[in-house]
N, C-alpha and C positions, 0 to 999 in steps of 0.2 A: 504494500500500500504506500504511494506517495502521500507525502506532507499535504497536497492541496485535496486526497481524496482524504486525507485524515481529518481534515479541516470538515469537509461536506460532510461526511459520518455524525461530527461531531456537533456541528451544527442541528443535522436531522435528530440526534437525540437530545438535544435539549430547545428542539421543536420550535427551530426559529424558523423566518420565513426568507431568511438571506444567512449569506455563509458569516462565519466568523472571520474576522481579520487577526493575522498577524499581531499585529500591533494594539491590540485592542485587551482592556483594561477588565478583569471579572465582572469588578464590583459598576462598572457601565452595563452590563448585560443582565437584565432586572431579571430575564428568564433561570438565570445561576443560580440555582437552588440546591438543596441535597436531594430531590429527584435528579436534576440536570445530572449533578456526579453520580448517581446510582448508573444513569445511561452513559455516562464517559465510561467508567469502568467497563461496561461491557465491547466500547470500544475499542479499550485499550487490550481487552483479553481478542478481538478479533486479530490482533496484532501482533500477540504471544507477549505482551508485556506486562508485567506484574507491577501496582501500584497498590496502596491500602486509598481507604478513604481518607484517612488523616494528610498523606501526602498532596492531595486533590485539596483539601481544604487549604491548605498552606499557601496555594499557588494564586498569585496575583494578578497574572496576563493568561492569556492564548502562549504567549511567547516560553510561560513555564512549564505549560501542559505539553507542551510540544516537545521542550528537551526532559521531559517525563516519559513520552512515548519512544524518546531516543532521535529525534529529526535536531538539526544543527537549525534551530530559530533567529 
């Protein structure tokens, strides 16, 4: 999976109706919830990459989640 299909995935599970950016800030995306991370994680497992939830919550940007999932943001 590329970074910009990780992006789409990730976007669809936290049920937006435009992709996520880059650069774009959590606590901007009113949709970030602890549903949203319940469906990150399962994205992150379509990828074979293991994260907890507490690490998700940590994260600030798009740009953490992304070198969470191992993509060079």
């Amino acid at each position: 999976m590329t970074q910009e299909e990780f992006l789409i995935r990730l976007s669809e599970e936290v049920q937006l109706d435009r992709q996520l950016n880059v650069d774009e800030m959590l606590c901007d995306v009113p949709e970030w919830d602890s549903l949203a991370m319940l469906g990150a994680l399962s994205v992150f497992d379509e990828i074979g990459a293991s994260v907890e939830i507490d690490e998700l919550e940590n994260c600030q940007s798009i740009k953490d989640i992304l070198q969470k999932a191992g993509f060079d943001a």
